[in-house]
PAMARDO-121263 format. One line per 8 residues: number of its first residue (from 1); their letters; for each residue z, y, x of C-alpha. Coordinates in Angstrom, 2 decimals, always signed. Layout:
N
NUM	A	Z,Y,X  ...
***
This chain:
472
1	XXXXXXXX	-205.70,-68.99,-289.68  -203.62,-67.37,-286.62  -204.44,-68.27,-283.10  -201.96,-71.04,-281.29  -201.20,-70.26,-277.77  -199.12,-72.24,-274.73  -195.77,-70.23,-276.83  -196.28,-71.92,-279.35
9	XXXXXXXX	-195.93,-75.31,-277.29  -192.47,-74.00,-276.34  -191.25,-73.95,-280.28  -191.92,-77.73,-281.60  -189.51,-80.61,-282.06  -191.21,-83.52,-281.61  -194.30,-84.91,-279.19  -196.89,-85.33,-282.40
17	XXXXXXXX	-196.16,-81.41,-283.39  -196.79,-80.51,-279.73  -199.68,-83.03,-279.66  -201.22,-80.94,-282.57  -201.26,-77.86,-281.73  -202.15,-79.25,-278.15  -205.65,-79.74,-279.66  -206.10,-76.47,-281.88
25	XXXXXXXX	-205.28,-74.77,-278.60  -208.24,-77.28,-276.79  -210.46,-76.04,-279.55  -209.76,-72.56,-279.53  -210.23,-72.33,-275.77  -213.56,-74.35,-275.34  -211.30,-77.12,-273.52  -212.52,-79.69,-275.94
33	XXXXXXXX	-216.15,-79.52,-274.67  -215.01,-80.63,-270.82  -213.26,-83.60,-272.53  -216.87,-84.55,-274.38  -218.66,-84.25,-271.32  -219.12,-87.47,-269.22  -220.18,-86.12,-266.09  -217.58,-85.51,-263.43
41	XXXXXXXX	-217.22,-85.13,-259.94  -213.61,-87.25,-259.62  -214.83,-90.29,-261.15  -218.11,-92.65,-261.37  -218.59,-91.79,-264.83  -221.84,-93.26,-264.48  -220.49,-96.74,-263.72  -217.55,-96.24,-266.28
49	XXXXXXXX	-220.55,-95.94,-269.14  -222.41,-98.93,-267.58  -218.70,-101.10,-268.05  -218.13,-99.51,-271.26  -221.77,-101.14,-272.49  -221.64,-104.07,-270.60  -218.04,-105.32,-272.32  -219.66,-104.60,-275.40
57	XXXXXXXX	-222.40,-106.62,-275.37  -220.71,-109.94,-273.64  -218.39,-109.55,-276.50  -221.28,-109.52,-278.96  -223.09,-112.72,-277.56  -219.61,-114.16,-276.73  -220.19,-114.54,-272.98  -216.53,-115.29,-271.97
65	XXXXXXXX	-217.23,-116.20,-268.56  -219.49,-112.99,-268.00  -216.95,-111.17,-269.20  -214.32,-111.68,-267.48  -215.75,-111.00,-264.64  -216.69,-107.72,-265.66  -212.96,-107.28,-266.37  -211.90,-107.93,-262.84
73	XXXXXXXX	-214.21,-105.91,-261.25  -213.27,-103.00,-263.56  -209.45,-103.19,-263.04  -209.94,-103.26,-259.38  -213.00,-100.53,-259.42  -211.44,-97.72,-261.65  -207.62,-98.37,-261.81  -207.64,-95.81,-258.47
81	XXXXXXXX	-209.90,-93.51,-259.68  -208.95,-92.95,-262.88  -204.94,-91.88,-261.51  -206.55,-88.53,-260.55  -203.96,-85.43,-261.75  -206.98,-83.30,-262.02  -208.84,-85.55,-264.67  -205.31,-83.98,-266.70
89	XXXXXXXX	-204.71,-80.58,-266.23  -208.24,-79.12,-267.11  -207.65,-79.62,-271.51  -204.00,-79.81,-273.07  -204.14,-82.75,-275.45  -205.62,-85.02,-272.71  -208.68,-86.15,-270.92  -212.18,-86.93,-271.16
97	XXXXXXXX	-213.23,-88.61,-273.98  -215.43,-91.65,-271.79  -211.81,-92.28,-270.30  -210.16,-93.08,-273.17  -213.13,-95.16,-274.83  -213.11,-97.22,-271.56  -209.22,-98.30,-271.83  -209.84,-98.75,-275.50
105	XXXXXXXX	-213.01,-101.76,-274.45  -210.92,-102.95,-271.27  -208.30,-103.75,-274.08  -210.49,-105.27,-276.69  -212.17,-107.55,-274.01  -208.75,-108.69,-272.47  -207.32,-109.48,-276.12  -210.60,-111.49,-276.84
113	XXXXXXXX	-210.83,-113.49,-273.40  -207.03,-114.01,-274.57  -207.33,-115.07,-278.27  -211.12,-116.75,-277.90  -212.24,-120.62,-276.54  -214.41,-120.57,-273.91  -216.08,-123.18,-272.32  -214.72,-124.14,-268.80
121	XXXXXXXX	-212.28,-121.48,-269.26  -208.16,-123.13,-270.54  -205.07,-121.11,-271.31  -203.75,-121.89,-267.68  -206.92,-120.65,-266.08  -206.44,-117.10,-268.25  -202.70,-116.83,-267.48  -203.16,-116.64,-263.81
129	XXXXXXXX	-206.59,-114.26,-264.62  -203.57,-111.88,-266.41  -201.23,-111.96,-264.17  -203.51,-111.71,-261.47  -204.69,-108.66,-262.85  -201.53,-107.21,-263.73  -200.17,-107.62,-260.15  -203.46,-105.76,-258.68
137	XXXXXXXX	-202.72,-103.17,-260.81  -199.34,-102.39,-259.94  -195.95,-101.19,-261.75  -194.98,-97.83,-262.60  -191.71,-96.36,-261.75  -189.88,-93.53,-262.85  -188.02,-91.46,-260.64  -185.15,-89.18,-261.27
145	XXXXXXXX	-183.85,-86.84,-258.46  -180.69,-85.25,-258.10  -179.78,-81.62,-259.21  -176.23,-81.68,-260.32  -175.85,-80.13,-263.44  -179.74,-79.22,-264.00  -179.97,-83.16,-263.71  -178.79,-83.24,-267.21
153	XXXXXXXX	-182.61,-82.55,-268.34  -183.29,-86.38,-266.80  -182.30,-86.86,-270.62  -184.83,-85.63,-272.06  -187.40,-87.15,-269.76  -185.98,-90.86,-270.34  -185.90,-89.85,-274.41  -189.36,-88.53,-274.38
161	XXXXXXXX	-191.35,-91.12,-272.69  -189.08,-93.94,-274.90  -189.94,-92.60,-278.12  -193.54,-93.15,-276.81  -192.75,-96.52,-275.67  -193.38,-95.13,-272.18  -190.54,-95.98,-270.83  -191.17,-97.81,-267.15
169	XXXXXXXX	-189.22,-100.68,-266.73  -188.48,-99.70,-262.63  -185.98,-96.37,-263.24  -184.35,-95.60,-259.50  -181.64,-92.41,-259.40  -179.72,-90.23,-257.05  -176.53,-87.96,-258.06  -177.00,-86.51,-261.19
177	XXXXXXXX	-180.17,-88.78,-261.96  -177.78,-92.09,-260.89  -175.79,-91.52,-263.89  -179.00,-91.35,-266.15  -181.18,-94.11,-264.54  -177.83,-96.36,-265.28  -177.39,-95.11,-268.57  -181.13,-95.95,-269.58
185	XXXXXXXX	-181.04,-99.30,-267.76  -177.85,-100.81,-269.02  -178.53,-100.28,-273.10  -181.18,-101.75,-274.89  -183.89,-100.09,-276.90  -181.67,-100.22,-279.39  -178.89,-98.88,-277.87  -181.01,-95.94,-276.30
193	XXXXXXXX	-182.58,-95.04,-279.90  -178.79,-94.69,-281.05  -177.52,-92.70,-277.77  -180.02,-90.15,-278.25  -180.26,-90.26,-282.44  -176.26,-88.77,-281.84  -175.92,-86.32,-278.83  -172.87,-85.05,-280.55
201	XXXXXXXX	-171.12,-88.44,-278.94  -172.37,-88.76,-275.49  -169.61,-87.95,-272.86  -170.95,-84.69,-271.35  -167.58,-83.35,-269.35  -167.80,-84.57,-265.60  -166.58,-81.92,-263.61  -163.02,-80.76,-262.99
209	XXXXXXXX	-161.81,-78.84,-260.33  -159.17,-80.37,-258.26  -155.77,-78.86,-258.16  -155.29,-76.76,-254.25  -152.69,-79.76,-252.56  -155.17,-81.93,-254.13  -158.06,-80.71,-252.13  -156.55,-80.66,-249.09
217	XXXXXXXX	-154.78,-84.47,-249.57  -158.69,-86.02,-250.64  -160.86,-83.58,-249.13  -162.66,-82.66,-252.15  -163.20,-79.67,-254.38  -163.64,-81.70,-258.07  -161.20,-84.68,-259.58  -163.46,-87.95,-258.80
225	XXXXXXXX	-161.66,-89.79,-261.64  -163.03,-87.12,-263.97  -166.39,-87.88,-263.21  -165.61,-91.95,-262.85  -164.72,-91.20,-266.73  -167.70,-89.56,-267.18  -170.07,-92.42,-265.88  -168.00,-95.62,-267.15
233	XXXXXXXX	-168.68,-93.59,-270.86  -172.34,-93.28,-270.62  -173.07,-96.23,-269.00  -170.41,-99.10,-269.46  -169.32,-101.99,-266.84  -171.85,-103.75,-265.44  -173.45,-105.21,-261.85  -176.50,-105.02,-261.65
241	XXXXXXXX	-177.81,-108.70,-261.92  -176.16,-107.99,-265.43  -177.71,-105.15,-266.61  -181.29,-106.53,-265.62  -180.55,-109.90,-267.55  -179.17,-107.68,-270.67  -182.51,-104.99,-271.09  -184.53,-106.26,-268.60
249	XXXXXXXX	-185.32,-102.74,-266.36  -184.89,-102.98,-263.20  -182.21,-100.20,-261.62  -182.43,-98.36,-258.12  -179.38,-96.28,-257.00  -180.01,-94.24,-253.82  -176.80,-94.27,-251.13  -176.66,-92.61,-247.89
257	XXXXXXXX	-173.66,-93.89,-245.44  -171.36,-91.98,-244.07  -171.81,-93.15,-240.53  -174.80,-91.67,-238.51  -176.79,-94.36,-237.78  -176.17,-96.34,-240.81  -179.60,-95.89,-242.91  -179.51,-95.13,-246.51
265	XXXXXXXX	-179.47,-97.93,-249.28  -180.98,-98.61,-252.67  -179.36,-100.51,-254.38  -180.47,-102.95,-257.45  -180.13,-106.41,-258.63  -182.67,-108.08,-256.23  -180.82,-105.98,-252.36  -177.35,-106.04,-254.24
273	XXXXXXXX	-176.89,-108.00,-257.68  -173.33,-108.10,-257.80  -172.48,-104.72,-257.27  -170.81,-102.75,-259.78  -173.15,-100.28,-261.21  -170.47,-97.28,-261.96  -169.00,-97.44,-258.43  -172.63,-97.12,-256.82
281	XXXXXXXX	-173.65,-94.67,-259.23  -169.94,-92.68,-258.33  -170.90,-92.85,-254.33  -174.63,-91.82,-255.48  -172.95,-88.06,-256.81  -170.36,-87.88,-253.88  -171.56,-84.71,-252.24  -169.61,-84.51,-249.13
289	XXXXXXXX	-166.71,-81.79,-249.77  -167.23,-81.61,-253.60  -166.43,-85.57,-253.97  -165.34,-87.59,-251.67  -166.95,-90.84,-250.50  -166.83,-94.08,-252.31  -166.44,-97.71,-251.65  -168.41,-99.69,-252.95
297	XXXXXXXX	-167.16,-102.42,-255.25  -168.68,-105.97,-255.97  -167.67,-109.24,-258.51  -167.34,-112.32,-256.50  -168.75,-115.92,-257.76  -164.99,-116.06,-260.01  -165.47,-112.55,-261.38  -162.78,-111.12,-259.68
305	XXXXXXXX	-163.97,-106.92,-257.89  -163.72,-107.24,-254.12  -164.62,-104.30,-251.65  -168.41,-104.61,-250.47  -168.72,-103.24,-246.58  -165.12,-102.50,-246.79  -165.31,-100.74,-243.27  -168.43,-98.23,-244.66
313	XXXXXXXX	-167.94,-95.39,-247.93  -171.20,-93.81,-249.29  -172.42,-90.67,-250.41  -174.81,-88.95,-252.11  -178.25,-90.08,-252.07  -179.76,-87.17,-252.08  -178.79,-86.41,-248.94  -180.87,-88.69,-247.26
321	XXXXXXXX	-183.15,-90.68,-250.08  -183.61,-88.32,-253.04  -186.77,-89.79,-254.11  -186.99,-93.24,-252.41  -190.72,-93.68,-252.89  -191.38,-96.02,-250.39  -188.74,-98.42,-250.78  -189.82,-98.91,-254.30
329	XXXXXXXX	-193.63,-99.56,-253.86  -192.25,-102.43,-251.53  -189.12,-104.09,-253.52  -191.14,-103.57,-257.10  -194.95,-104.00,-256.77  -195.34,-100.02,-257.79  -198.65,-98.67,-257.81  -197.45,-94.94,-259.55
337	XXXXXXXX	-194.96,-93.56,-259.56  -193.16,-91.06,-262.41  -190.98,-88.42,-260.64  -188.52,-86.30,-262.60  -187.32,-83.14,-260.21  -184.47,-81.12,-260.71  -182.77,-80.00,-256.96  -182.72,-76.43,-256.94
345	XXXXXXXX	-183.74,-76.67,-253.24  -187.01,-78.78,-253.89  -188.38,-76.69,-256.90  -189.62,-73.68,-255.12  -191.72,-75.32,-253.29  -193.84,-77.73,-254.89  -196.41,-77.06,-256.69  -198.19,-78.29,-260.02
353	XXXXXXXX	-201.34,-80.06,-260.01  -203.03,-77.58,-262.26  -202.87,-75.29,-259.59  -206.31,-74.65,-257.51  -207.71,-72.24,-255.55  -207.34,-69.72,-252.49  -203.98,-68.82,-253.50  -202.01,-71.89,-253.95
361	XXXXXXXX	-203.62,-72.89,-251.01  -202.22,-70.08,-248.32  -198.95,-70.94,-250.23  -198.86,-74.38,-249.55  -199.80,-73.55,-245.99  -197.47,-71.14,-245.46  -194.84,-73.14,-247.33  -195.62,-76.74,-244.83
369	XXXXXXXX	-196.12,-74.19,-241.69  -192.62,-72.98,-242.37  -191.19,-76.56,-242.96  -192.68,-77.99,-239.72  -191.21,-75.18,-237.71  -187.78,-75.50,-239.29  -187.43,-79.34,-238.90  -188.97,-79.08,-235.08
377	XXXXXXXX	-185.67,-76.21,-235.40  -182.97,-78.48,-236.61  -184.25,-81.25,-234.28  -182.18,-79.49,-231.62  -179.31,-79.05,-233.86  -179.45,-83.08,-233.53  -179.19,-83.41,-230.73  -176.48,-81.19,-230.07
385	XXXXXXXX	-174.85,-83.49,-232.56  -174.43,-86.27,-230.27  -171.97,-83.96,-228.17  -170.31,-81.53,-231.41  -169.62,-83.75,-234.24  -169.17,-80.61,-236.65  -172.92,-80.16,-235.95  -173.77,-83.21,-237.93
393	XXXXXXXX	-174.33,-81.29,-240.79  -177.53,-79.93,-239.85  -178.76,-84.08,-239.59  -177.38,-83.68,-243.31  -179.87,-81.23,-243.55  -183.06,-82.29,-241.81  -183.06,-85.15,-243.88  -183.05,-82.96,-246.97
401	XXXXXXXX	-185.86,-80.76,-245.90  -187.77,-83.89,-244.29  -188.36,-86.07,-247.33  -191.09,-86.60,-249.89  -190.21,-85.30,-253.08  -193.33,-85.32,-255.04  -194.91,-88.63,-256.82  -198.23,-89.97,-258.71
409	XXXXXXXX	-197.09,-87.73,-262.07  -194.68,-84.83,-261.52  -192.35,-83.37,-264.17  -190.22,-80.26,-262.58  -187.33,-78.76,-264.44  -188.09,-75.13,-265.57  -185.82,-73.33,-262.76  -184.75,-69.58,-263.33
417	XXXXXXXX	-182.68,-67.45,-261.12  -180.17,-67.21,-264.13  -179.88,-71.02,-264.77  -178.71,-71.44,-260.76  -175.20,-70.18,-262.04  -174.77,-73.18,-263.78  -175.42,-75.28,-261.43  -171.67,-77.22,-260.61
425	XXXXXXXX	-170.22,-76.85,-264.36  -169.97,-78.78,-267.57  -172.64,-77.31,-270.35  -171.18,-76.57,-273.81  -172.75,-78.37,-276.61  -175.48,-76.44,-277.42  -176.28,-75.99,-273.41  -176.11,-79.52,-273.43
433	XXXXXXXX	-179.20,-80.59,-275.79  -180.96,-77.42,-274.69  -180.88,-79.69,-271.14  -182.58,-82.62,-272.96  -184.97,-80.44,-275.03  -186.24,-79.03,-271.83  -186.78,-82.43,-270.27  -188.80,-82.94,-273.35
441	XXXXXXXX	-191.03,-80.30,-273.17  -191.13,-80.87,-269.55  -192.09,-84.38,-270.58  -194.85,-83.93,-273.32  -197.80,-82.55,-271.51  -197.23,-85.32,-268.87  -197.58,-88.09,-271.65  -201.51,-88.70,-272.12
449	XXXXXXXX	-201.80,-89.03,-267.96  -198.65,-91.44,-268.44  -199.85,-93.55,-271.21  -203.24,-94.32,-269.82  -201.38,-94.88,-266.40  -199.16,-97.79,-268.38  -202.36,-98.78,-271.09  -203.62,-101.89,-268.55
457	XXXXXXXX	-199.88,-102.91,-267.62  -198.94,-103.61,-271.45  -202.11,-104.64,-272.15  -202.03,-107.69,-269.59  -198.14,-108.36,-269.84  -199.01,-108.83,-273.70  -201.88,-111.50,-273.49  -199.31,-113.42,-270.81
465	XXXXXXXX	-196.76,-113.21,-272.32  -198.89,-114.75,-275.53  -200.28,-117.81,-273.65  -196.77,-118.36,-272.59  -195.74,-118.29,-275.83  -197.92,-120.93,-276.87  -196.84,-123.31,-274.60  -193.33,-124.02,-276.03
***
């Protein structure tokens, strides 16, 4: 039987192919014996084995009230440690075995403290134990960046992790990754099964170059109705209160104002619930001199669309909020965070996880050295501002350069120097679901990390939302 190698990764269709030859290639290459091993340096494995036995046996004599405390301190003593990138990148089909047999008896004890009469112990007392629990642990959010065109791949990221059923519930967007987070928050499961089962029929033209007298009468390079089109297509009309009550995710659009001192927005249905969600996600792509800026519409209490700040328009949120990490972990409870990258200008200089040793090391130095010397630069450029307007651009881009691109789990589009061509245009067909393949494969070797990121979350939702259930 022929060798697999990382090429032959490249040439499946689906994430249980890539899965399988995942492991041949862990076998092949001795990767499978790190994953056996216990020991480790990045994680009490010790400990883990001592919590692994210890659930086992209180489920064998039936100790409820042992064992949920055993449960507790687990969730708060290895959900940190276990979020390590490293504990991913040394085998292909995922990590050590010890890990996964602990999720496996964290989830067997919480079902049986769920489903099991104990003593002392009523439904109310394990509802609050669950959702306790689940709020300790945290939310996960996935976060798609900007990157016009290349954003497109954001597709393939949102398809990959639902066919999984790893698809977080908090999505936030900027630009290019607006229009997706919308699209994936405003249809159902359903609806998302059937938007990606027929690629043939999602609206894929947004861009078209403005005629000259129009550029000069709005300012702009490309037709904004074109790509208005474009988003009310793929994601419909909704505010945002609306599209949370019809799927239940929760969607973040990043704006930055066009007034200097006004500070950038994310919007969703808890800051701005009656917002429309194609307008924001329009002022979210308006890159200053390719669209112009937007004003933001809202429904009033009758239904009717009134201006919101009708003295302020918005741009892109890139500019100023590609990523915005920390607002998130505040409005949403987030704990980790899933962060899908596609700006051309962030790429080169981030690195993956897998990466150790001397070299990566004098890059990343060299590569924050520069950065600190440039912003302490364009700091000067700032204040210059104050006194030549047209200088504002370099605030434009200090924020840029100053920001925090980079989350818990990273998944970077493949960048070449021939793709950057492509940039600003509308992809053919088969360009098109090469895009979403890409954010696929991108996707796939990030899903073990993901799913035992999520495992706790969906275990603890599910024995809450079963107690509930029994209470009607």
């Amino acid at each position: 039987m022929p060798e697999v190698t990382e090429l032959d990764l490249t040439q499946v269709t689906s994430y249980n192919e890539w899965l399988e030859i995942a492991k041949k290639i862990d076998e092949e290459e001795g990767f499978i014996s790190w994953r056996k091993q216990d020991d480790s340096d990045i994680f009490h494995s010790q400990l883990l084995r001592e919590h692994i036995n210890t659930m086992q046996d209180l489920r064998s004599s039936g100790d409820g009230m042992r064992l949920i405390d055993v449960v507790q301190e687990s969730l708060s003593r290895h959900s940190w440690e276990l979020n390590t990138p490293q504990l991913y990148t040394q085998a292909y089909s995922g990590t050590k075995f010890i890990i996964a047999e602990y999720f496996r008896e964290i989830e067997d004890s919480i079902n049986f403290i769920c489903d099991n009469t104990f003593n002392g112990i009523t439904d109310a007392n394990k509802l609050k134990i669950f959702q306790e629990g689940n709020r300790i642990h945290g939310n996960t959010a996935l976060m798609l960046s900007g990157g016009a065109s290349f954003g497109i791949y954001h597709l393939g990221v949102v398809k990959a992790l639902a066919e999984q059923g790893l698809l977080p519930k908090i999505i936030s967007g900027s630009s290019m990754g607006a229009i997706v987070a919308a699209a994936a928050c405003c249809k159902t499961d359903q609806e998302l099964k059937t938007f990606f089962a027929n690629p043939k029929e999602i609206h894929r033209v947004a861009i078209k170059v403005n005629e000259t007298g129009e550029i000069f009468s709005e300012g702009s390079i490309m037709d904004s109705k074109q790509l208005m089109e474009h988003i009310h297509e793929n994601i419909g009309n909704y505010t945002f209160k609306e599209a949370f009550e019809k799927t239940g995710r929760v969607l973040n659009i990043s704006v930055s104002a066009t007034r200097k001192r006004q500070r950038p927005r994310v919007l969703n249905h808890l800051t701005t619930p009656n917002l429309l969600i194609e307008h924001s996600v329009l002022a979210s792509c308006a890159i200053p001199g390719i669209f112009p800026p937007v004003m933001l519409l809202a429904k009033n209490k009758n239904g009717d669309t009134i201006p919101y700040m009708e003295s302020e328009k918005w741009i892109d949120g890139s500019v100023h909020l590609d990523v915005p990490m920390q607002r998130i972990i505040r409005l949403h409870n987030v704990s980790r965070s899933i962060v899908s990258q596609a700006n051309p200008h962030v790429i080169p200089f981030v690195n993956e996880e897998k990466k150790q040793g001397l070299l990566p090391f004098v890059e990343d130095l060299i590569s924050s050295t520069l950065q600190t010397q440039l912003l302490k630069f364009m700091d000067i450029g700032v204040g210059l501002s104050e006194k030549m307007p047209w200088l504002s651009i370099v605030d434009k881009a200090r924020s840029m350069i100053d920001q925090e691109y980079k989350g818990d789990i990273n998944i970077y589009y493949p960048m070449t120097l021939g793709s950057v061509t492509k940039i600003v245009s509308n992809p053919n067909q088969e360009e098109f679901e090469e895009y979403i393949r890409k954010g696929e494969l991108a996707t796939w070797p990030k899903v073990a990390f993901i799913r035992d990121q999520m495992h706790l979350n969906k275990i603890l939702e599910g024995c809450a939302d079963r107690l509930l259930a029994k209470r009607k």
